[in-house]
C-alpha positions in Angstrom: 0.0 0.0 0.0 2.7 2.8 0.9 4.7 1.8 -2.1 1.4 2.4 -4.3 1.2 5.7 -2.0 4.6 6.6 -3.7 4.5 5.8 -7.0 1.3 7.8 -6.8 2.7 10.7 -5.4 5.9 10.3 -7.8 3.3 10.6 -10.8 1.1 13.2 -9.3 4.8 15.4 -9.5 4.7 14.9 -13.2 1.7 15.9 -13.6 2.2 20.0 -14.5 5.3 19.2 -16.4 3.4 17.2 -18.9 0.3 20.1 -19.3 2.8 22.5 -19.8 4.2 19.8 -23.1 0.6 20.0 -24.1 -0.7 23.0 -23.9 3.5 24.4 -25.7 2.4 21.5 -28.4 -1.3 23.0 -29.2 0.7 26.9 -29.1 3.0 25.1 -32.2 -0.3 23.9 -33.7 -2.5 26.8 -33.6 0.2 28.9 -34.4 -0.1 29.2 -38.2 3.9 29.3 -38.2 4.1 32.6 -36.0 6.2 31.5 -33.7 8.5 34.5 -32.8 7.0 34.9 -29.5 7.4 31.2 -28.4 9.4 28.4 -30.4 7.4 25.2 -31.0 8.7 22.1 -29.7 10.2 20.7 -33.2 12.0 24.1 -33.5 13.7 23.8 -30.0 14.1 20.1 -30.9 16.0 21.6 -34.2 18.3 24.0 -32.1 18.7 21.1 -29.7 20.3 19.4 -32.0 22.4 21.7 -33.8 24.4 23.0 -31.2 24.4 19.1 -29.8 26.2 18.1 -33.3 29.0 21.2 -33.7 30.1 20.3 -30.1 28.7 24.0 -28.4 26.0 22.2 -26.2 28.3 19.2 -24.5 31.4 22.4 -24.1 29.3 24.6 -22.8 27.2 22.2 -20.3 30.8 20.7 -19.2 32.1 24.4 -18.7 29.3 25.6 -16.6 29.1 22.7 -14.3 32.8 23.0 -13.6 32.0 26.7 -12.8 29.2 25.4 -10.6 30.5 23.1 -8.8 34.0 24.8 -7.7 31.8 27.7 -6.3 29.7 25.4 -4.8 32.8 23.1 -3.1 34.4 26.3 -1.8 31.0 27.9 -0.1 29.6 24.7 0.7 33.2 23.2 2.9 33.4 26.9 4.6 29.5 26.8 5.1 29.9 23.5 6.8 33.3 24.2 8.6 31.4 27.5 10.5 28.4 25.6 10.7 30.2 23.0 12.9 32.5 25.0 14.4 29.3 27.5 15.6 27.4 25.0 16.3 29.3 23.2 18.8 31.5 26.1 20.5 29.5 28.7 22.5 32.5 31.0 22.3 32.6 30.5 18.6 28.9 31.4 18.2 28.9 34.2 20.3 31.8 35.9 18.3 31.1 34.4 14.3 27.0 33.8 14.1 26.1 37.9 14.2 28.5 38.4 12.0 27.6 36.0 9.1 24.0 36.9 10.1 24.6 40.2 9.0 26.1 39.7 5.8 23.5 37.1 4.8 20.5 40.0 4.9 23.0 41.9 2.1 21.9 40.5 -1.5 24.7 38.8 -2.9 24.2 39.8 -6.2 24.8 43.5 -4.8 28.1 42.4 -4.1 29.0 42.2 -7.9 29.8 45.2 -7.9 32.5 45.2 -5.7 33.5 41.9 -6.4 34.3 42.8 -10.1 36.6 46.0 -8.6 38.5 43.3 -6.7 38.6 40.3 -8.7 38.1 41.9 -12.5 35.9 39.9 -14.8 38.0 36.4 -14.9 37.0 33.2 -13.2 37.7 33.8 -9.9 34.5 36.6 -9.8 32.2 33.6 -10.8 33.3 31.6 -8.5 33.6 34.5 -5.5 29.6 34.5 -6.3 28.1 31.0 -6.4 30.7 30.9 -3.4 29.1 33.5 -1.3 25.5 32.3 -2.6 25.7 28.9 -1.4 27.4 29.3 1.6 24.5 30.4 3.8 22.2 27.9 2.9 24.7 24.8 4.0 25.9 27.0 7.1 22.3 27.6 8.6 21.1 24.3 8.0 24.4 22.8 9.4 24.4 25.2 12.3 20.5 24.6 12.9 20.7 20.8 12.8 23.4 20.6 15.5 21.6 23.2 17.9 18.7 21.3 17.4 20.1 17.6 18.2 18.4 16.3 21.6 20.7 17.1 24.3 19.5 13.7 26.0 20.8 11.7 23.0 24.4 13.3 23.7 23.8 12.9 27.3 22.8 9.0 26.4 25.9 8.4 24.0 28.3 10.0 27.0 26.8 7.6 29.6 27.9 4.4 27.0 30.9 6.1 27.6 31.3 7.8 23.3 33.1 10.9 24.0 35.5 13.0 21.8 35.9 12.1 18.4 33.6 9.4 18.4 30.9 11.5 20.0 30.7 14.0 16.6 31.3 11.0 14.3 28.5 8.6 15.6 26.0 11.1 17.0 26.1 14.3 16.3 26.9 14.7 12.6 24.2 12.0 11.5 22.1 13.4 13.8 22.7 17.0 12.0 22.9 15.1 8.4 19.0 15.4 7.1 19.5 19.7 8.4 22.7 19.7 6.2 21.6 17.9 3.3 18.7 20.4 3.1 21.2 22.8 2.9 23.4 21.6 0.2 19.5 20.8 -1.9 18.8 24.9 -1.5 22.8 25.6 -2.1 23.1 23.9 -5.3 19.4 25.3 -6.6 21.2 28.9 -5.9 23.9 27.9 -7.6 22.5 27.3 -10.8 20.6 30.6 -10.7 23.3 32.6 -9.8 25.5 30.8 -12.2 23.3 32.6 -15.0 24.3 36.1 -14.0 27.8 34.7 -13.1 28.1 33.4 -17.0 26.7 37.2 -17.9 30.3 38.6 -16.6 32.6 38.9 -19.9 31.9 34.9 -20.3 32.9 34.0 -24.1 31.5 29.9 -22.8 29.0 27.8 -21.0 25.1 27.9 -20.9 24.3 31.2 -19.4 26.7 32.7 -22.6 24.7 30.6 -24.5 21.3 32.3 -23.8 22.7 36.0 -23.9 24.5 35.3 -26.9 21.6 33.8 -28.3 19.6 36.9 -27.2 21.6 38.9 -29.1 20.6 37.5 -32.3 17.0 36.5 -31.1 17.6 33.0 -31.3 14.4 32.2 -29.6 15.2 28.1 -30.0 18.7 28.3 -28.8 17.0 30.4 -26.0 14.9 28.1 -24.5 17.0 24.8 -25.0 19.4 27.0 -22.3 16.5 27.4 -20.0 15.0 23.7 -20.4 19.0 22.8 -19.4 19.1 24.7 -16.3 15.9 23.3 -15.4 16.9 19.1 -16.3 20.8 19.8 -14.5 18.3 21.2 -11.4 16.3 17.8 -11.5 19.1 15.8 -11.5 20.8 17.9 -8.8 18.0 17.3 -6.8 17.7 13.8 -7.4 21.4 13.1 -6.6 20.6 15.1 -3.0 17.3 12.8 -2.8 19.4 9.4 -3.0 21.8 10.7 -0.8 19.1 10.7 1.5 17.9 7.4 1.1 21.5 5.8 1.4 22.8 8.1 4.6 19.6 9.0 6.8 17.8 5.5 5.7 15.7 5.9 9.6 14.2 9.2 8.2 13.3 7.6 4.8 11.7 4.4 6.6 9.7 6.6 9.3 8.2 8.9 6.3 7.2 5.4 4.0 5.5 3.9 6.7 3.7 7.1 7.7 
């Protein structure tokens, strides 16, 4: 029955995604070949597979998610580091967390500005953003899911005699593990949004390029095959994050399939 429960809810999620195909295929059909507003789907499908056979699509998706991913490893290990750090030390929190606090409520895209004075329009000012974009995510769910821990389960694990070492290894980073996974889901959503505007900088490669240069010459098809990527390199993201889940918090998963 809860398997039936899932598979259910698991088609119930594709649900919108497949009105929007649809109601984009009727817009194609009902068009009468004015289609400057809005491709039809054998047009993207065309620009699709253009750009797939002169090499531009595969460059530019490998660029990107080596763009994304080395902002993401250097905000995501300090997010965690502080997270930890804050999360466990009193003295630590008490001197760090305002701080940090502070400079999350300031929009980190209004830090281009100044970022591109320091760091000039190279590499390191697109990684310098989807750095300080997902950092907060992964550092407030890390820090929140060891505050949060029951201070009778750590009382428990001393009592059996875990102290030390084994104390954060065997109880308080799994117990924080569901919090921080959370965070790294919203971190790496950011960093596929920021890594648009990042790609926007003086970028002569990778998908966000792709759709201003195909602005430029109002390459509508082109366009849209960017945005559907963003979206399918999202799914997958997510779906990594989701069998994480599964694999390292397997109690969580078991409590919410029998519920």
């Amino acid at each position: 029955m809860n398997k039936k429960k899932i598979s259910d809810s698991h088609l119930v999620g594709w649900l919108l995604p497949v009105i929007a195909l649809l109601l984009w295929a009727v817009w194609g059909v009902c068009s009468s070949g004015n289609t400057g507003f809005l491709p039809t789907i054998p047009e993207v499908w065309s620009g699709f597979l253009r750009i797939l056979k002169d090499g531009t699509l595969v460059e530019n998706i490998k660029i990107s998610t080596y763009r994304g991913m080395k902002g993401l490893l250097f905000g995501g290990l300090i997010g965690l580091g502080l997270g930890v750090l804050n999360g466990i030390s009193q003295k630590a929190d008490r001197l760090l967390n305002n701080t940090i606090q502070m400079i999350r409520n300031v929009p980190y895209l209004a830090m281009m500005p100044l970022i591109l004075v320091w760091f000039g329009i190279g590499e390191e000012t697109k990684t310098i953003l989807i750095a300080i974009g997902t950092f907060f995510p992964i550092y407030l769910n890390t820090y929140s899911g060891i505050r949060m821990i029951d201070g009778k389960l750590i009382e428990m694990a001393r009592n059996y005699g875990i102290k030390n070492k084994d104390l954060y290894l065997h109880v308080i980073f799994p117990g924080a593990l569901p919090s921080i996974l959370v965070g790294l889901k919203q971190s790496i959503g950011r960093m596929w949004v920021i890594l648009i505007v990042a790609e926007e900088i003086a970028s002569k490669s990778g998908i966000g390029y792709m759709i201003t240069n195909a602005r430029e010459f109002m390459l509508m098809d082109i366009i849209v095959v960017g945005l559907l990527l963003y979206a399918i390199l999202g799914s997958v993201s997510d779906g990594v994050i989701i069998w994480l889940e599964k694999r390292l918090c397997r109690w969580e998963y078991l409590a919410e399939r029998r519920s």
